[in-house]
N, C-alpha and C positions, 0 to 999 in steps of 0.2 A: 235862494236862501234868505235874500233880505225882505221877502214879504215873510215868509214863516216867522223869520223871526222877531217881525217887527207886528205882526196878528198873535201872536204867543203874548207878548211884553203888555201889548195895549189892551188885550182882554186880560191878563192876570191883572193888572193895575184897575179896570177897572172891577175886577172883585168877582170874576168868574170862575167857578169850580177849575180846578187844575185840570179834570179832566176834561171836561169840554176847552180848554184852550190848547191843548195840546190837539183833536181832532180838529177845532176851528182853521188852528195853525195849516194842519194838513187839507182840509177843504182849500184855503184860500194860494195854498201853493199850487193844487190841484189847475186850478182856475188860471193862473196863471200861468201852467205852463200844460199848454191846450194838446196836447199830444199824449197826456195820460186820461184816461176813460175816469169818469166817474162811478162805474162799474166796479173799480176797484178796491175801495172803501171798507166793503162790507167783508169783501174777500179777506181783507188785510188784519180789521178788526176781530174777525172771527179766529181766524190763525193765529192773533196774538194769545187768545184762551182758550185754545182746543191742543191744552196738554193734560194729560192724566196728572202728570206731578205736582200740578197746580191746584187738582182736589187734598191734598194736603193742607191749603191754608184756611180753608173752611173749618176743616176736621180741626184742627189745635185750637184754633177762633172756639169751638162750640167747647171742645173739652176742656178750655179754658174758662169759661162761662159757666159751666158743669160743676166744676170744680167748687167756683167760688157759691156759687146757691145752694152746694149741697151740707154747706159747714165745715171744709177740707179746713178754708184760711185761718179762722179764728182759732184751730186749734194750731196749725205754724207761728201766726204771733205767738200765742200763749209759749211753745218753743223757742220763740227766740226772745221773751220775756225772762221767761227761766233762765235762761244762760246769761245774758247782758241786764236786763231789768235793775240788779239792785246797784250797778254805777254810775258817776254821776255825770247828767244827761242820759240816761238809764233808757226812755222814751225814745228818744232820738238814735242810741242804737238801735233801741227794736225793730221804728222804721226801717229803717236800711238795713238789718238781718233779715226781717221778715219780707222786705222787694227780694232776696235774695233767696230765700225758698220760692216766692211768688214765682219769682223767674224761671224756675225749674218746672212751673206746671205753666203758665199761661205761653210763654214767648212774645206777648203782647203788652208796650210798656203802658200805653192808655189804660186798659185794664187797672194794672198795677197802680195807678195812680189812684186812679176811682175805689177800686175795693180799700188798698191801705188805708188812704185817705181819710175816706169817708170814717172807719172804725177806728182809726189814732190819733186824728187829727181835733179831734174834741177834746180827748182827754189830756193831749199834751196842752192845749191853752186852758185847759181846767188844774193842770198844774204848776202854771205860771212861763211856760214858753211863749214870747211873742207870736203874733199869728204869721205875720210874715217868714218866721223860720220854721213854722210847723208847715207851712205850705212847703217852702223851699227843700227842705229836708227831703219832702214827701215827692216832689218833682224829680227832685234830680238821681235819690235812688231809684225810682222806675227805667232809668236809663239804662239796667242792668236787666231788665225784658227782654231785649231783641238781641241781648249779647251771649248770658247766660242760655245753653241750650235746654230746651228746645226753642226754636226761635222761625217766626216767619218771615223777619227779614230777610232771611239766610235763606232760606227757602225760595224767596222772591229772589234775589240775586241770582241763585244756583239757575234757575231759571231763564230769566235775562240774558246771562251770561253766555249761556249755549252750554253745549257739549263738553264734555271732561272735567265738573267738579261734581265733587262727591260734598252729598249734603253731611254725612257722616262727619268725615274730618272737618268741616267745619263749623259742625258744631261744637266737635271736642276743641278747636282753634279758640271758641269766645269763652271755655270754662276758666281760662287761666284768670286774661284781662279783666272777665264780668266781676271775677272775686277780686281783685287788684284792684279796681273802682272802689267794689264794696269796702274794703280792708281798710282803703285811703281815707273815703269819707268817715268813716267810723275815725279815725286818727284827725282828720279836722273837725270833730264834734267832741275829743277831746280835750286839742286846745282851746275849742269855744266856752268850754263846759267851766273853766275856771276863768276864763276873760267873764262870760256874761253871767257866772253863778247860778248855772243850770243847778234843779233838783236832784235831792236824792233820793229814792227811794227807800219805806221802811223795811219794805221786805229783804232780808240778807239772802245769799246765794245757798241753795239746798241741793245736793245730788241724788235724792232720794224726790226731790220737784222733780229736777231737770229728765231724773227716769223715768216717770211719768207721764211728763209731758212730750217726751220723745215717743213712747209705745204710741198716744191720744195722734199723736203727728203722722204716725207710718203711715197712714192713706195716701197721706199727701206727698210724704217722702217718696213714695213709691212709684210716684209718675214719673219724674225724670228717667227713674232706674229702669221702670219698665221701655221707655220711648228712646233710650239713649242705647240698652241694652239688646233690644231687640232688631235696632238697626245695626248695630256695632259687629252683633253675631250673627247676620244674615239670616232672621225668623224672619224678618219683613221687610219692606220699603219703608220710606219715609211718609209716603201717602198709606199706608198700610197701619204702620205705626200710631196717625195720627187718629184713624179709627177704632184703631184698639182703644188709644187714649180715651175714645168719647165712650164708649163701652165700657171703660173701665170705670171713668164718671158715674155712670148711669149705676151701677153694680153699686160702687160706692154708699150716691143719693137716697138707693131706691130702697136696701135692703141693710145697707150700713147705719148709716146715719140717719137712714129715713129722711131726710128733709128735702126730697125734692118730690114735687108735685106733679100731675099732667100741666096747669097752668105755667109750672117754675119750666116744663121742657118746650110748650108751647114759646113761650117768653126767650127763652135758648133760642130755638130755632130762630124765630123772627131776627132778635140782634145780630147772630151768625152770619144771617143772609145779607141785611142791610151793610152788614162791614165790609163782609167778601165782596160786595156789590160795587162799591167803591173800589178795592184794590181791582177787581177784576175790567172794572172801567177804566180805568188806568194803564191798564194795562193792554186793553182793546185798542186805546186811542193811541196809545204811545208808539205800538206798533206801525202805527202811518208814519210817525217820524222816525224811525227807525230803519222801517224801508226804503224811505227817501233820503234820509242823512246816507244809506250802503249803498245806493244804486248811485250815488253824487258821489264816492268813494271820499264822505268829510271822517270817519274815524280815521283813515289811511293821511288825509292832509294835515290829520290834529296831531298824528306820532309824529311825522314829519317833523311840523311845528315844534313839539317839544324836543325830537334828537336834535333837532337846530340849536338849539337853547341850551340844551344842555347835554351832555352823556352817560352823568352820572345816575343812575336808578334811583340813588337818595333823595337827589335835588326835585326829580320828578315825584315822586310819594310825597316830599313834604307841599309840592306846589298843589298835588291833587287833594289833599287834605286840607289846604287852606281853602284852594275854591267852595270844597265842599261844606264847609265851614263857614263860610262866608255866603255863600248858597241857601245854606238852614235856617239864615234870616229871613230869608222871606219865602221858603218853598218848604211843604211837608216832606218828609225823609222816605217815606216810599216812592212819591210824586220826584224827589230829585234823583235815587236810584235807577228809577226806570228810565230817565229822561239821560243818564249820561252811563250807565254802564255798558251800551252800545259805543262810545264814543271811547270813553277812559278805557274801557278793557282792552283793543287791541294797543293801545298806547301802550299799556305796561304792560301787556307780552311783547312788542319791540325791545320791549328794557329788559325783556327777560326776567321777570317780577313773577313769584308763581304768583297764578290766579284764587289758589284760599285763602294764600296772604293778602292779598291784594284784597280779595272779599270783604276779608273781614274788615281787613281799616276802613273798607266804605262803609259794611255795616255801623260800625262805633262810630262814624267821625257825622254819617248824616244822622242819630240821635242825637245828637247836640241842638238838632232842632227844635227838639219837646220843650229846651230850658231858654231858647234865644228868642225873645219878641224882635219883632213884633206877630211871626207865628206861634212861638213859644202853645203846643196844643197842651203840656204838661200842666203850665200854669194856667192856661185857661180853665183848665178840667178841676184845679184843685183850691184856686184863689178862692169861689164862692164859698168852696165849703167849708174854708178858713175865715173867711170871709174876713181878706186883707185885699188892698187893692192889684193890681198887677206891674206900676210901678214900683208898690214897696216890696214886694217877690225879687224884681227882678233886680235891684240893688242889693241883695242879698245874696243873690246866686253866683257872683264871679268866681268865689274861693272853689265852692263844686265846678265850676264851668272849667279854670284852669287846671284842677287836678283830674279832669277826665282829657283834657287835652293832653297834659302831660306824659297820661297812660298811652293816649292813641301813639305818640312818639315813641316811647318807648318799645311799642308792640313795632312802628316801622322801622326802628335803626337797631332792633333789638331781637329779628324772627326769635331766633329759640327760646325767647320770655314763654312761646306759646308752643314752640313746634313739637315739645318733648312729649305734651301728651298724647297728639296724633300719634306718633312714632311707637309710644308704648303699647299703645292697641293694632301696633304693624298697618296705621297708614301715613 
């Protein structure tokens, strides 16, 4: 274990893709301990992506990308322009309303950063908001992607995890907190709004706009309800689902809105692949140390480890939350999920922790990574287009960073914040 871990540390340091450090990791244990074939490799890697459920993260990746080329977004901003628009820091809700329909169609916070970004982030420094808080703003609601369902975090957990979670309920598990985020931050762009003498806008609030721009919105509305709804009532799977979704895109693009091209599907495919490609490598290599951390029985020593330490289920969630936390500085939030949901999941079914609850706080607590450098992918993706530095971002971002922490708390010492919606839909 102490070469794995110490061929992981010294290639991630010296600035090697996570994924190949995680397979380096497993080559170099291989070698050392001469009694496993190196025959096994492929066997292992392959097994780690030879699941059906797993074509699911492609399928949302692409109808997510669908979406945003076909002209879905621009008309959800315009919606949550209409509703928040004429108060003051008016912009600044819109971001963070409109990550919040985002969310319901992509599940992907990078996305979410990039598309909002790019189309609000101009006009808020064209109306006097510093650049650093139009970044910031724009970062830390995308956080509300992989929580808000449909979500392939969730997906990838469900996955990881093994047997007996239902991607279903845990989706309906991130709809509470995703909006609990949203709600918060909107309430500290509030207080900013008279600290820093955010704009008004001159447009005043219309419900004759806002109908409007709701009918202009239903496309877009309509994805979560069809992907949420369709799972929920046993039309489909969640790999099922995910294709409808891109079908529904295309419907949209092609014959709605008209705005999408062969070049605009060509361009889908290709980014779809190259993303998935990533996760799905990640997920090949990770599988090597997955099989060697269970056949070394280390999640069995790591429960161990914590009923030592403590007995209490709280103490251990708040401890997993902080590793994880403190983990997102320097490892991407897929890359840290795959890499410990093998180890922390049997830990908190020793505690007796159900496994969606538990899900979920790993899904929320490894976003935190998007906004914490020095991986911070949030800021990286959105500082140029702000074009603020990425120390001035990230001195800005504490206020979002502590009140998304505060949520993830409350979601652990607080299940039923979340559990009443699963229950309503009798799971």
């Amino acid at each position: 274990m102490i070469t794995l871990s110490v061929v992981f540390v010294v290639t991630l340091l010296l600035g090697v893709p996570v994924a190949f450090c995680l397979g380096l990791a497993g080559v170099g244990f291989i070698i050392v301990s001469e009694h496993l074939p190196f025959n096994i490799l492929p066997t292992l890697m392959f097994g780690g992506i030879d699941s059906f459920p797993l074509m699911a993260i492609p399928f949302f990746i692409m109808a997510g990308d669908l979406m945003g080329r076909c002209g879905v977004l621009p008309k959800l901003v315009d919606l949550a322009d209409s509703l928040v628009g004429h108060l003051r820091g008016g912009l600044a809700y819109v971001n963070i309303l409109a990550s919040m329909f985002f969310a319901g169609v992509t599940g992907v916070a990078v996305a979410d950063t990039a598309a909002i970004g790019s189309m609000l982030v101009p006009s808020m420094i064209k109306q006097g908001y510093s650049r650093s808080f139009s970044a910031v703003v724009t970062a830390a609601s995308s956080i509300m992607g992989p929580i808000i369902p449909p979500s392939v975090a969730m997906l990838i957990y469900a996955y990881v995890y093994g047997g007996g979670i239902s991607v279903a309920r845990l989706f309906l598990l991130g709809a509470v907190p995703g909006c609990l985020i949203g709600f918060g931050m909107m309430g500290l762009v509030y207080v900013m709004s008279f600290r820093h003498n955010f704009p008004v806008s001159s447009v005043g609030f219309s419900f004759d706009n806002v109908a409007k721009r709701i009918v202009s919105a239903i496309p877009g509305l309509m994805v979560p309800i069809i992907i949420l709804g369709g799972i929920i009532g046993g039309l489909f799977t969640p790999t099922e689902a995910g294709a409808v979704a891109v079908a529904y895109a295309l419907l949209i693009g092609l014959f709605f809105t008209r705005q999408l091209g062969l070049k605009d599907i060509a361009e889908c495919f290709l980014t779809s692949c190259r993303t998935t490609a990533v996760v799905f490598m990640l997920l090949a290599t990770a599988k090597i140390i997955s099989w060697i951390l269970t056949t070394h029985q280390v999640p069995q020593m790591v429960a161990q480890s914590f009923m030592q330490l403590t007995n209490y289920p709280q103490v251990f969630l708040f401890l997993s939350v902080l590793f994880l936390l403190l983990l997102g500085f320097v490892l991407e939030a897929v890359a840290t999920m795959i890499m410990l949901i093998p180890v922390f999941g049997p830990a908190a079914q020793a505690y007796g922790i159900e496994p969606h609850h538990f899900g979920l706080l790993v899904v929320m607590t490894v976003q935190i990574a998007l906004i914490t450098p020095p991986v911070a992918l949030g800021l990286f993706i959105i500082c140029p287009i702000a074009e603020c530095s990425i120390e001035d971002a990230a001195r800005e971002i504490w206020p979002f960073l502590l009140l998304v922490f505060g949520v993830i708390l409350l979601v652990a010492f607080w299940p039923a914040v979340t559990d009443w919606l699963p229950r309503l839909f009798g799971f």
